[in-house]
N, C-alpha and C positions, 0 to 999 in steps of 0.2 A: 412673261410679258416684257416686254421690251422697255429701255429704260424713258423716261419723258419728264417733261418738266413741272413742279405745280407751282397755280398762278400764283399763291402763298406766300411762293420764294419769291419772287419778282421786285424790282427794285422799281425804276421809274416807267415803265411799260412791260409789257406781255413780253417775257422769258430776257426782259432786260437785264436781269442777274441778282444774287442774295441779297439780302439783308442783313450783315455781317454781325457780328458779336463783337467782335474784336475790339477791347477797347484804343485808342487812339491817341499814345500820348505825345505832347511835342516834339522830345527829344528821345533818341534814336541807345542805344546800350550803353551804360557809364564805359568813360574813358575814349568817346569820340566826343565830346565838349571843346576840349580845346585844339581842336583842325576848326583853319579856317573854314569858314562860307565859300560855296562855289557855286554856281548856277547853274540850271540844268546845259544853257547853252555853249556855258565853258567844259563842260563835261562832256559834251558832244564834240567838241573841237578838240579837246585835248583826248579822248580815253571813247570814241565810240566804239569799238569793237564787236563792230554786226559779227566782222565772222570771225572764229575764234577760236581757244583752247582755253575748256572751264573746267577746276577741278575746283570740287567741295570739301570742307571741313565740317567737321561738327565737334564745334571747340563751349566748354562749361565758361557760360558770362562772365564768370569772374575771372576770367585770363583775358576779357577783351580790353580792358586796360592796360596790362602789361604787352599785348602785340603791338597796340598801338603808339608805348612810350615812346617820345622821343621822335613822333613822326610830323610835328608839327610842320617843319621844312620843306615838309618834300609829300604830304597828304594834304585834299580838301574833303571838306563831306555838302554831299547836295542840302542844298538849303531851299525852299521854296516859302514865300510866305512865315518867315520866322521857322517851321518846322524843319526837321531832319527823321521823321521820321513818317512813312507815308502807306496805308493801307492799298493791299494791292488784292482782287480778287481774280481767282482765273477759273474758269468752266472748260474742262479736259472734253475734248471732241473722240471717240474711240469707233469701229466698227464693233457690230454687236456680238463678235467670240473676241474683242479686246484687241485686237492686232497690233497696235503702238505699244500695248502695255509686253504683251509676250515677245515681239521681238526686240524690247528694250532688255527683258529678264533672259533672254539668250544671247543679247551682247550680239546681236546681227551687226554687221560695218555698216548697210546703208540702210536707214530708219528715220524715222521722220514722227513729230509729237506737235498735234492740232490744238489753239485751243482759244477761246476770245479772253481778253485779259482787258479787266476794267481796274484804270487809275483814281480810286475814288476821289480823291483831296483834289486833285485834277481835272479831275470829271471828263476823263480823258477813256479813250475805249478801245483795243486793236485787235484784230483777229491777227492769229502769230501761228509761223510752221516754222518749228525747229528740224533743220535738216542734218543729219548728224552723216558725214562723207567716210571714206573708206581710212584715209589718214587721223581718223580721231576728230576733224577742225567740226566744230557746229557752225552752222551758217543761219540767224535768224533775220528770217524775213516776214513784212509784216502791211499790214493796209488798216486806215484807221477808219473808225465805223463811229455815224451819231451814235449818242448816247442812247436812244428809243429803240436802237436795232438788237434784238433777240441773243443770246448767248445759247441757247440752249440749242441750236439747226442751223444748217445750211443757206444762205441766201443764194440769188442766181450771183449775188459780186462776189461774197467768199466762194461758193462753188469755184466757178471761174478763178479767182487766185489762186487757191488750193489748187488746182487742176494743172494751171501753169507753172505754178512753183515744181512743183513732182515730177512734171513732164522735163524741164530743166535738167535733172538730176535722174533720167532713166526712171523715174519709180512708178507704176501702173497707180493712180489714183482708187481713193476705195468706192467703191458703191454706195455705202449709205454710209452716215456717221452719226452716233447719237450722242448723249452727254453722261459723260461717266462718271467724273466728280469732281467736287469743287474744290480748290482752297484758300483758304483769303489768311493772309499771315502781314506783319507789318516790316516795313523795308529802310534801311540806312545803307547811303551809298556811299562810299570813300573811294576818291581815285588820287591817283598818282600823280600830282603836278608833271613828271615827264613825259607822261601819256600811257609807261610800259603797263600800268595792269588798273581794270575797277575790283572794287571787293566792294559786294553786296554783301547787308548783316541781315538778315533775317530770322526774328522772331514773332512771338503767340501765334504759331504757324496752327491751324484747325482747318481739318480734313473732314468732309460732308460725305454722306452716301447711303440713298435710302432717307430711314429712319434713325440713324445714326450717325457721330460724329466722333472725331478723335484727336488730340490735342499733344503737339507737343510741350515735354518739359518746359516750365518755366527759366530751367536754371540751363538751357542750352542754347545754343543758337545757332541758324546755318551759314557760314561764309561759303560764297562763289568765290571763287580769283577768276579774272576771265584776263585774258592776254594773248599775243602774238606769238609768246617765244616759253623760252624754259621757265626754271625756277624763280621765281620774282622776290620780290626782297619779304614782300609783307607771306609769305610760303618760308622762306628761309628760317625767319623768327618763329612762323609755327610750329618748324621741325625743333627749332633749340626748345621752346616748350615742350618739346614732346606732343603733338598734335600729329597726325598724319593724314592724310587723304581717306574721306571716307566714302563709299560707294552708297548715292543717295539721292533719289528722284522726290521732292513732293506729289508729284501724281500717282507713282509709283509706292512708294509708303504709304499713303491714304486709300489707296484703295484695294493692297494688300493687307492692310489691319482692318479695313470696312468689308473684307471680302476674303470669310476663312476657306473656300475653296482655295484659293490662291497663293496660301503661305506656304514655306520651303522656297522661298526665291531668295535671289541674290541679295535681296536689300533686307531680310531677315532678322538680323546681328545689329544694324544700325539701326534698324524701326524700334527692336524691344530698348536698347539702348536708351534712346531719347522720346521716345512715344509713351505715353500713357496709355492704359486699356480704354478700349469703345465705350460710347456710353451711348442711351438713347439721346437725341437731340433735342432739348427742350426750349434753348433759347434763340434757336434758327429753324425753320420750318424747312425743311431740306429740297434743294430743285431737284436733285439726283434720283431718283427710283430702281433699284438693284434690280437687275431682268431675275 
């Protein structure tokens, strides 16, 4: 059976998206406290970096203090409404033998990852295509949807974006797309007063699918670095920690740990790392349905 959504999960309308678990706290992993406040609109003028070069870490919380020593000067972290720390869920859009997920796990050059992403504390909602180009740059591109509009299918507007985005980029659009899984994790954003890099901190990252869910480590968290150029400063300190770039997709780890067909992939070594074993889902009524 093919995957679909139930009403269950549903948030403020029919396939309007989870119900999250996540608890919500105001402030975002010890040792971003003392960076100033920045506002989302300074952060867009100074660091938007639609298209880009992201590499991820997966660094144990308690070194997120010591990256950040000292960077009072020359870091801000998003602040909206007193918070810095901000619940984000996304519903992964895939063809029904997976095609984003396997040509991501074969390292194909030109690939592309569908998915609607609701800013809860925001009440904000986008449909998003990460286009990932021949030179490595990802280009995200994106059109924002009421809050009432469906996470789980295709409408005739996201069709049409979808369609256009990929056509842009040589990529034959897919046929059908259903919803493969969900994951709703909490987000702190710090960028770089001179614009060179944002670093997303994300953690209690939990991965939906089916009747099952899956949770990362408490004691871990995933930094993006996203930027224009090489090595950036808040990269450089990770290496003097000893931290190194880790190969690691949330879509991709969640629905290779919700889906033991699919394990012996690339992100294997990092899932068991930071991931906890499955569990049944008891406290989120899952929208995912495993075909």
């Amino acid at each position: 059976m093919s995957p679909d959504f139930s009403p269950a999960a549903t948030g403020t309308g029919p396939g309007a998206g989870p119900v999250s678990p996540v608890s919500r706290p105001a402030e975002g992993p010890p040792g971003l406290e003392r960076l100033r406040p920045v506002s989302l609109a300074e952060i867009n003028e100074r660091a938007a970096l639609v298209t880009r070069t992201c590499r991820k870490y997966l660094l144990p919380t308690e070194l997120v203090p010591a990256l950040f020593a000292g960077a009072e000067r020359g870091f801000g972290v998003l602040e909206i409404g007193g918070r810095t720390s901000f619940l984000y869920s996304s519903t992964y859009l895939d063809t029904p033998d997976l095609r984003t997920f396997h040509d991501h796990r074969q390292g194909r050059r030109l690939r592309y990852k569908v998915r609607t992403r609701t800013y809860v504390d925001t009440e904000t909602k986008m449909f998003e295509v990460k286009l990932k180009g021949a030179r490595g740059i990802t280009d995200k591109v994106r059109t924002e949807l009421p809050m009432d509009a469906p996470v789980d299918r295709l409408t005739w507007q996201t069709r049409d974006f979808l369609d256009r985005s990929l056509s842009r980029c040589r990529m034959d659009p897919p046929d059908v797309l259903l919803p493969a899984a969900v994951t709703d994790y909490l987000r702190t954003t710090v960028v770089a007063l001179s614009g060179e890099e944002r670093v997303t901190v994300d953690h209690d990252l939990v991965g939906y699918r089916g009747d099952w869910e899956v949770r990362m480590r408490p004691d871990t968290v995933l930094l993006e670095v996203k930027t224009r150029g090489g090595l950036t400063a808040t990269e450089r300190r990770l290496h003097e920690l000893g931290v190194r770039e880790s190969r690691f997709s949330k879509y991709a780890a969640a629905l290779a740990a919700l889906e033991p067909r699919l394990r012996g992939n690339r992100w294997h070594r990092a899932t068991g790392r930071c991931m906890d074993r499955p569990i049944p889902s008891r406290s989120h009524e899952s929208a995912v349905h495993a075909g």
